[in-house]
TORBA-108766 format. One record per atom (N, C-alpha, C): x, y, z; residue in three letters. Coordinates in pm, whole numbers, plus 50000, padded with zeros to 5 digits. Layout:
XYZALA ...
This chain:
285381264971125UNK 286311270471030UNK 286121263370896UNK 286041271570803UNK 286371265370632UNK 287121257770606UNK 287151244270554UNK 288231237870437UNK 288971243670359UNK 288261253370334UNK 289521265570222UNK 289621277170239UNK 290171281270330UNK 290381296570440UNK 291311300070362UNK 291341313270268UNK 291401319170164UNK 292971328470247UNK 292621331170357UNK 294071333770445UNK 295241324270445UNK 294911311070429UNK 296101303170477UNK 296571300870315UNK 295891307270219UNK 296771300770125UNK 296881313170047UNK 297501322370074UNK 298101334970006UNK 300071330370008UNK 299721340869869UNK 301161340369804UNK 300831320269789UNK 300481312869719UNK 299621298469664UNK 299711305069548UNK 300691294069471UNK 300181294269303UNK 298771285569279UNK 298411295069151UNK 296941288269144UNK 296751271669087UNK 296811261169129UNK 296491249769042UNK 295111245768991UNK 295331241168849UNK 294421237168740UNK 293631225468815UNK 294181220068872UNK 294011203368940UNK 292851201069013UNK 291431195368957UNK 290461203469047UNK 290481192569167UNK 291141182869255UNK 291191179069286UNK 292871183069409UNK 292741192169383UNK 293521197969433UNK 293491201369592UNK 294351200069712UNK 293731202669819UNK 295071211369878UNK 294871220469911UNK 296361226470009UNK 295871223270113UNK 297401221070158UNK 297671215070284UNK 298511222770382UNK 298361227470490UNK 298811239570602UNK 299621230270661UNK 300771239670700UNK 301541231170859UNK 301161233670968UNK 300761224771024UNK 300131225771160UNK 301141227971302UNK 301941239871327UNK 302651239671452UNK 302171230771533UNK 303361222871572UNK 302711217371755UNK 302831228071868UNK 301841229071991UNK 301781237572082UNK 303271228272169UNK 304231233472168UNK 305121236372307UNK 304901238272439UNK 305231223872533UNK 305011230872658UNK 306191236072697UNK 306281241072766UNK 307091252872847UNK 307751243273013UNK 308941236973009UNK 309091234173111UNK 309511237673242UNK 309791229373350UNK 309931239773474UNK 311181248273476UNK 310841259173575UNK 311931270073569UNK 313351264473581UNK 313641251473722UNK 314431250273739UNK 315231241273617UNK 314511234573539UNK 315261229673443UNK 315571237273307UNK 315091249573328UNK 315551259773184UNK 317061263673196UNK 317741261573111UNK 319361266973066UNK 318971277673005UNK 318601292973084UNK 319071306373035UNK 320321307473034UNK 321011313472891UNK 321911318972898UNK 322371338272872UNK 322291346072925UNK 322801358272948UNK 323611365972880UNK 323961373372749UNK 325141377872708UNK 324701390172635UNK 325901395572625UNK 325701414972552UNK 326191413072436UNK 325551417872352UNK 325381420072239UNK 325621434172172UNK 326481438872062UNK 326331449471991UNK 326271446771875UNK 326951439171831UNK 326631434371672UNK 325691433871621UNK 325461442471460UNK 324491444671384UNK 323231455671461UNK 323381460071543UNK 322631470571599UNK 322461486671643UNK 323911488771514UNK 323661504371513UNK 324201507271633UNK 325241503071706UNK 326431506871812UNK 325631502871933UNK 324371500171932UNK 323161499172075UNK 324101484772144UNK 323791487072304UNK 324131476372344UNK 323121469672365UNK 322251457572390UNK 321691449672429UNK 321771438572522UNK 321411433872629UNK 321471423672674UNK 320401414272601UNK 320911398472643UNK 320721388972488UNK 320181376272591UNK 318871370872597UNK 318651363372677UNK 318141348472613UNK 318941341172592UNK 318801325672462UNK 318291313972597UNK 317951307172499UNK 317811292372551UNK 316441288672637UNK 315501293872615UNK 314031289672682UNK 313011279972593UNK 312881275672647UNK 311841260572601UNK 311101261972614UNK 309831265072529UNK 308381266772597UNK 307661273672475UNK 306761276872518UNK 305021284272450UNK 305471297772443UNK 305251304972356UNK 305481318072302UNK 304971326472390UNK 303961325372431UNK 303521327772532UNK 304191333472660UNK 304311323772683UNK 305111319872851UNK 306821331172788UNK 307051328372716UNK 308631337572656UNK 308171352172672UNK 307001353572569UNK 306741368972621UNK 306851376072767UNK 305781365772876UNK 305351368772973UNK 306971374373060UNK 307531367173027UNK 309161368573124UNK 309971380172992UNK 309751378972903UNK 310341392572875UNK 309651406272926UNK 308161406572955UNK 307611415273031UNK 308181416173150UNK 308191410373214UNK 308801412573373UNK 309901413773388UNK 311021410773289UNK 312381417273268UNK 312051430273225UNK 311461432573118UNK 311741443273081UNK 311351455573210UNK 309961452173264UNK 309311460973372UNK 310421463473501UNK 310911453673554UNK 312121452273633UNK 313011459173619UNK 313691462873499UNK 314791464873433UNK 314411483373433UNK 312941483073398UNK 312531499073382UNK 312791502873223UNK 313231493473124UNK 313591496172983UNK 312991489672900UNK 313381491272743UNK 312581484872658UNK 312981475772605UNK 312241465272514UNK 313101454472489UNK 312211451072388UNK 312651436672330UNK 311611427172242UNK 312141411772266UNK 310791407772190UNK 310891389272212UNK 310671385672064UNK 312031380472014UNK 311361373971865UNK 312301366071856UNK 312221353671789UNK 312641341171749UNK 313361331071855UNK 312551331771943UNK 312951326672089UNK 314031334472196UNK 314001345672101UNK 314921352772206UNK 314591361772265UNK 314751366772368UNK 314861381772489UNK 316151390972441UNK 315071400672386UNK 316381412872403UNK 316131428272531UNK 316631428272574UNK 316601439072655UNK 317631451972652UNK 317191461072604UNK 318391472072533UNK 318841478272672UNK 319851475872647UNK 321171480472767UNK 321411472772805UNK 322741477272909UNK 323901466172972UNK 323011460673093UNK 322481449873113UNK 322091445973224UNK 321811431273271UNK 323331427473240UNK 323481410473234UNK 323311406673410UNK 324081417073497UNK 324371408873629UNK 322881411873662UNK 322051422173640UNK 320391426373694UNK 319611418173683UNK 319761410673541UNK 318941401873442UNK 319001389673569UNK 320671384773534UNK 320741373273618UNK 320041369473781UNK 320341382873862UNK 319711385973962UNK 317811379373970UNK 317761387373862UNK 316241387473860UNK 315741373573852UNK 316221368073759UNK 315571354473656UNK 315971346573833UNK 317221341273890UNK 317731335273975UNK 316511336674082UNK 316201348374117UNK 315141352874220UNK 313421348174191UNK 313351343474044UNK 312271343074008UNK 312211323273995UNK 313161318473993UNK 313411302073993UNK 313881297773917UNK 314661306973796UNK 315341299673696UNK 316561297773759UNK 317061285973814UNK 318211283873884UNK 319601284073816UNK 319581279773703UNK 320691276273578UNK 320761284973478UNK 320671296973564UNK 321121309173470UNK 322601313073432UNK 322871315673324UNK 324591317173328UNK 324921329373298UNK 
């Protein structure tokens, strides 16, 4: 990879400074810990969503990754659609006691 990857520095004001170096933030990779020690928490949601209900799935620790993967298998389970963004699980419709069911069956023990 380049020293000056022309991607990482968009929307960069231009500096005169020829000595100039941008500098990227480097995320740390997240591990993802065990099921039984994850605090899922479970709750329905309508607010800000155009009357839709949602079930609302917070509190997972881990690799973006690994978050997707279990919003897939909720969602597939569930038979509905959903999304994963900013550490959260949304799954559109009422399906807190299903959810819980599921996750409990799968080893997240400290589901609420």
């Amino acid at each position: 990879m380049k020293s000056n990857d022309w991607k990482e520095r968009l929307n960069v004001i231009y500096s005169t400074n020829p000595d100039f170096k941008y500098e990227t933030l480097d995320e740390e990779e997240v591990n993802t810990i065990d099921k039984k020690q994850q605090k899922l928490r479970v709750s329905i949601e309508k607010k800000s969503r155009g009357g839709k209900t949602v079930t609302l799935i917070k509190g997972f620790v881990g690799a973006e990754d690994d978050l997707k993967e279990l919003g897939k298998l909720l969602k597939t389970k569930c038979g509905v659609g959903g999304t994963v963004k900013d550490g959260e699980i949304l799954i559109q419709g009422e399906f807190k006691l299903k959810i819980i069911e599921i996750l409990k069956s799968e080893g997240y023990t400290q589901t609420k």
